[in-house]
C-alpha angles and dihedrals in degrees: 000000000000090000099054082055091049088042089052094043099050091051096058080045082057101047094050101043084053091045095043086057090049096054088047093047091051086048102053094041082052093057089034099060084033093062084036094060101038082057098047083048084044089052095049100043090054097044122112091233092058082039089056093037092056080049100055089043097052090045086051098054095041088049092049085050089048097056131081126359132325123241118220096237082060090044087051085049104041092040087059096042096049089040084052087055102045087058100054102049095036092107096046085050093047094050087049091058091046 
């Protein structure tokens, strides 16, 4: 009888040694493929084709605003817009013609 109890408790040792591996083994390939793909993201983001990508895009969409007539509702916009950012970089803009 007492080695039927050794033999079952070595096998739930067993079992939760191999589980408890297991747990450790899924954590450390999550944070694995997580790190590999920040730095993929990282590598992306600072690379000089995102960077003339970003470029192109802003060019297209300035050039698409610069194009054809402006509505009144876009001159009320743009006219806010531009007056919001005025003020808050009239004092940067101050101190440079100083």
């Amino acid at each position: 009888m007492p080695n039927n109890i050794k033999k079952a408790i070595g096998g739930k040792r067993k079992f939760i040694y191999l589980v408890l591996i297991f747990i450790i083994l899924i954590y450390f390939s999550v944070n694995f493929i997580q790190s590999f793909f920040q730095n993929k993201v990282l590598s992306i983001l600072n690379s000089p084709r995102f960077e003339n990508f970003i470029i192109l895009k802003a060019e297209g969409y300035l050039e698409k605003l610069g194009d054809g007539e402006l509505t009144e509702k876009e001159i009320e916009y743009y006219s806010n817009l531009l007056n919001r950012i005025n003020e808050k970089f009239k004092p940067v803009l101050d101190k440079l013609e100083n």
